[in-house]
C-alpha positions as CSV (number, residue, x, y, z in Angstrom):
1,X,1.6,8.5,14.9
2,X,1.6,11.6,13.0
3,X,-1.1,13.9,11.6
4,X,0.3,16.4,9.4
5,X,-2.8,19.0,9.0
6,X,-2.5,19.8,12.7
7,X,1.2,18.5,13.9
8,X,-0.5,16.4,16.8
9,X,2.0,13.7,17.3
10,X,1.9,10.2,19.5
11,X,4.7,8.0,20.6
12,X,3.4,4.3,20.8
13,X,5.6,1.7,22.5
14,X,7.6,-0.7,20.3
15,X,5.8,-4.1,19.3
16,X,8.2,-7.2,20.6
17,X,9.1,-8.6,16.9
18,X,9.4,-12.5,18.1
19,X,8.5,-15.4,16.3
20,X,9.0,-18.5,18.4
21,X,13.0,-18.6,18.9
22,X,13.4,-15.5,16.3
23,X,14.1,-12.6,17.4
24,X,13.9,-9.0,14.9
25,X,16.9,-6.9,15.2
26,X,18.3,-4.2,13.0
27,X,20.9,-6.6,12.1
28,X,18.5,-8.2,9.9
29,X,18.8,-7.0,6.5
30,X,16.4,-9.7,5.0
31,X,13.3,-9.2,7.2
32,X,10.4,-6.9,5.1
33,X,7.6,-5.4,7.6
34,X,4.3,-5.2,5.9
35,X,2.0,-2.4,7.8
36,X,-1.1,-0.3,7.7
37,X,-3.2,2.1,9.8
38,X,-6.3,2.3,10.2
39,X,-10.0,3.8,12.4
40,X,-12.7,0.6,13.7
41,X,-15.6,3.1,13.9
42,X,-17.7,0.6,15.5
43,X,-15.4,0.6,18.8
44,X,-14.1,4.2,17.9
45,X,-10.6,2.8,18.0
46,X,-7.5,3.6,15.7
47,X,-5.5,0.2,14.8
48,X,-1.6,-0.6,13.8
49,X,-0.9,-3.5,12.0
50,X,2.4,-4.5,11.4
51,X,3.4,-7.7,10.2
52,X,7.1,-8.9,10.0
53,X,8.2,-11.0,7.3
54,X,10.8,-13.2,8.3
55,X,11.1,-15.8,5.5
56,X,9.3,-18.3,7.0
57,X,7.4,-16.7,9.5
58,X,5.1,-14.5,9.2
59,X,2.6,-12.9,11.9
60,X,0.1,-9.9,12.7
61,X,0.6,-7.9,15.8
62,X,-1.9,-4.9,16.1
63,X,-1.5,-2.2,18.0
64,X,-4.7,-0.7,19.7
65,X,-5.2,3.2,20.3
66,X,-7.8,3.0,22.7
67,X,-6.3,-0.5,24.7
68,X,-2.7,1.3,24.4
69,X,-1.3,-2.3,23.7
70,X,0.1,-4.9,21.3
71,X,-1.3,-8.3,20.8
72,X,-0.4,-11.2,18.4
73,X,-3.2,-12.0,15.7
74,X,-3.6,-15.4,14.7
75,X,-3.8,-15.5,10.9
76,X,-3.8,-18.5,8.4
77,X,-0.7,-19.2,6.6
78,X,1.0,-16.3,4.1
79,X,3.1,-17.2,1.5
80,X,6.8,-15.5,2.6
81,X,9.0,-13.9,0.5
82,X,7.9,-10.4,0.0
83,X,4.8,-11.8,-0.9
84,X,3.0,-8.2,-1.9
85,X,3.7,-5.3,-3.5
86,X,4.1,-3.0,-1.0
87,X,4.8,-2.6,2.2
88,X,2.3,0.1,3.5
89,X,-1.2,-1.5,3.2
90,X,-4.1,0.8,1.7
91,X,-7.3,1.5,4.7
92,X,-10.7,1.4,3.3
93,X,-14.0,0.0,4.5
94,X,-12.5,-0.6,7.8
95,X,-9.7,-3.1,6.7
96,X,-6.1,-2.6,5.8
97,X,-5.4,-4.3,1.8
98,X,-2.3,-5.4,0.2
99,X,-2.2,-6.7,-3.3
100,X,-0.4,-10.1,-4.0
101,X,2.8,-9.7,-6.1
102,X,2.1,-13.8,-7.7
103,X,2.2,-14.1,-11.4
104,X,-1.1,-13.1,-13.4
105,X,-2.0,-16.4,-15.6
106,X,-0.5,-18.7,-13.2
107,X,-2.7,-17.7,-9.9
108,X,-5.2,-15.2,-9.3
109,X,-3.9,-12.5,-7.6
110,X,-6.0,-11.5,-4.9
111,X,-6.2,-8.7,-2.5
112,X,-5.3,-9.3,1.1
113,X,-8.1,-7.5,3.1
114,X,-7.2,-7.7,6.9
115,X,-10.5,-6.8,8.7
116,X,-9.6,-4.3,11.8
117,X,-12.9,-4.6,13.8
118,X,-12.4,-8.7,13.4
119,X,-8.8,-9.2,13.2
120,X,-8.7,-11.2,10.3
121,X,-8.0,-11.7,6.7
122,X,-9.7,-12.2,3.5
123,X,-8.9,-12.4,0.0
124,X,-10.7,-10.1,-2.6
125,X,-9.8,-11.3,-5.7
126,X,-9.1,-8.7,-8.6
127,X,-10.8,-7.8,-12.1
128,X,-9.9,-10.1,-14.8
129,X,-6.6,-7.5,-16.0
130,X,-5.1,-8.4,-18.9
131,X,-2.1,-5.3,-18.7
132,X,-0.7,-3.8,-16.0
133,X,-1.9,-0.9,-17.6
134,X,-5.9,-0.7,-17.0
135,X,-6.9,0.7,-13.8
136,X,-10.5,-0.6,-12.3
137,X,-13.0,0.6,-9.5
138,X,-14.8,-1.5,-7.0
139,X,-18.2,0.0,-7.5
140,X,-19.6,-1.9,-4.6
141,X,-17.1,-2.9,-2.0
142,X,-16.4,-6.6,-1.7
143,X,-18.4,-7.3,-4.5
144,X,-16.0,-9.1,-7.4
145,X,-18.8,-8.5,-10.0
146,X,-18.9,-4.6,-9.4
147,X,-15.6,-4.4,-10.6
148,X,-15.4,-1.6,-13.8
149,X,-12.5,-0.5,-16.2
150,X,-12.0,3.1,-16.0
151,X,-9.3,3.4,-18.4
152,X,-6.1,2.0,-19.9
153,X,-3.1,3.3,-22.0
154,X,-0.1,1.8,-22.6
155,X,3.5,2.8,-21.1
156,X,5.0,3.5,-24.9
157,X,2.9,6.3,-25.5
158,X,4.7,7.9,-22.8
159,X,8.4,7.7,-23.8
160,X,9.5,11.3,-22.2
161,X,8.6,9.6,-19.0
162,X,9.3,5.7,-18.9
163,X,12.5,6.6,-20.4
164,X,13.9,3.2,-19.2
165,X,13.4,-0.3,-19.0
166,X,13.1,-0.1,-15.2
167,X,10.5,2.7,-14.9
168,X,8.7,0.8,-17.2
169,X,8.7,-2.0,-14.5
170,X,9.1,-0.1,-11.1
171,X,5.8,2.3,-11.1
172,X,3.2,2.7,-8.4
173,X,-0.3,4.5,-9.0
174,X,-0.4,7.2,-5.9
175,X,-3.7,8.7,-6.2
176,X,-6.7,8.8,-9.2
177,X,-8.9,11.5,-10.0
178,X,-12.4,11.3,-11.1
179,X,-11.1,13.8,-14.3
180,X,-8.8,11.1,-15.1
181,X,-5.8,12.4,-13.5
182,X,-3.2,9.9,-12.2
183,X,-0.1,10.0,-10.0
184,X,2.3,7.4,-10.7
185,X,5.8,7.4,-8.3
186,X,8.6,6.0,-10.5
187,X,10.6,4.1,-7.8
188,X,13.9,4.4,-10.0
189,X,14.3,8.0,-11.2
190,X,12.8,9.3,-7.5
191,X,10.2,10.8,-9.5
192,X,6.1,11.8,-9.1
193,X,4.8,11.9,-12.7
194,X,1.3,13.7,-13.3
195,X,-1.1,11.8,-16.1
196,X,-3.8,13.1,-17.7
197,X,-5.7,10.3,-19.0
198,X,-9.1,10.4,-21.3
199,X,-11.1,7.8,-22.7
200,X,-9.9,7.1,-26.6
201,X,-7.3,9.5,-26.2
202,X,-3.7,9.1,-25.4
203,X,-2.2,10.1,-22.2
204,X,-0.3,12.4,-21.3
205,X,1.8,14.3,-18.8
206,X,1.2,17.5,-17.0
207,X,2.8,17.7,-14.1
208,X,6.5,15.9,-12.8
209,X,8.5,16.1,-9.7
210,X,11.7,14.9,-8.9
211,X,13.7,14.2,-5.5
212,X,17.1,16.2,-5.5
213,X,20.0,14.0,-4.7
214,X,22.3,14.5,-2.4
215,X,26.1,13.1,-2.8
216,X,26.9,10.6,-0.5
217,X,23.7,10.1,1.0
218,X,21.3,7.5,0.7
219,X,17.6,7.5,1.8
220,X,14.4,5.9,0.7
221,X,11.6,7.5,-1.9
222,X,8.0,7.2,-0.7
223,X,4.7,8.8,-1.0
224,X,1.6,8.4,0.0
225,X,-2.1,10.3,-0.4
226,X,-4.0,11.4,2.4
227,X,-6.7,13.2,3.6
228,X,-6.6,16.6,5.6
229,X,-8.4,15.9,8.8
230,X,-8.2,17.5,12.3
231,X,-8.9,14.9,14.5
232,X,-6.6,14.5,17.1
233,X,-6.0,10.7,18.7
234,X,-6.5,10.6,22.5
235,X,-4.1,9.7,25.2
């Protein structure tokens, strides 16, 4: 654990991936580990959820700060299969939320909300989308009704940016600003991509930043928003 305003670092032991006669090893190149971090301030405790994904299996073990151990969470069955869209989990209101990856029209796809003062999930189902394109706000957390459309705009009118059939597909919303401002990574092109977007106007781009290859190297693109903060964890 790792906070980069004030370089205050934390070594946690490793969780014991096992699930009954399973074990996780780096061998494994099909097993997906879902995770998220988060602060219980009821107990004023900091929580690590990770959840491997083994297929068939799948199972919460969280991590407390203040306990300084792992346990295993009983949770009800989740579909396998890389069944959301990413692996890091977003932290607000206390619980850690992932959104299902199923098919819009065929099932509702809900968000996974896993509760860290309870230990235990619940689905939050989303606003009736019908693009990809629209981003919403949950005016009142929980609350299904209190969803509201902040704005749309469709990918084509940005063709200098989702150059390609994949960007198009492979895109994740980073951060949104109250003036309208998005971050979208493009997973493909190893890009950030600054939006300006305004009500009954067309988008378009302001800002973009892309991650320098290196031959013969391979490595992973993420990015994530945070919030400067100097607390420090305890010992």
């Amino acid at each position: 654990m790792w906070n980069p305003s004030t370089g205050f670092f934390r070594n946690i032991p490793c969780p014991n991936f096992q699930i009954g006669m399973i074990n996780w090893t780096d061998e494994e190149d099909e097993i997906g580990v879902y995770y998220g971090f988060g602060q219980v301030s009821a107990s004023d405790d900091y929580k690590l959820v990770v959840i491997p994904n083994l297929g068939v299996f799948m199972e919460v073990q969280v991590f407390s700060v203040k306990a300084n151990c792992w346990k295993v969470v009983k949770a009800p069955y989740l579909t396998p299969y890389h069944p959301w869209s990413e692996e890091l989990g977003t932290y607000s209101n206390g619980a850690i939320h992932w959104v299902s990856n199923r098919e819009p029209g065929i099932f509702e796809p809900p968000v996974y909300a896993f509760d860290l003062a309870n230990e235990e999930f619940r689905e939050m189902p989303l606003p009736d989308a019908k693009k990809y394109t629209v981003f919403w706000v949950m005016k009142e957390y929980g609350l299904p009704e209190s969803w509201v459309k902040l704005f749309g705009f469709n990918i084509h009118d940005l063709p200098d940016v989702f150059n390609s059939f994949f960007s198009r597909l492979f895109w994740d919303p980073i951060f949104i600003a109250e003036d309208g401002t998005v971050v979208i990574k493009l997973r493909t092109q190893r890009e950030l991509i600054w939006i300006k977007c305004r009500k009954e106007e067309k988008p378009f781009c302001t800002d973009r930043y892309r991650l320098e290859e290196v031959p013969e190297h391979q490595y992973a693109f993420y990015a994530i928003w945070y919030d400067e903060t100097l607390v420090s964890i305890p010992e």
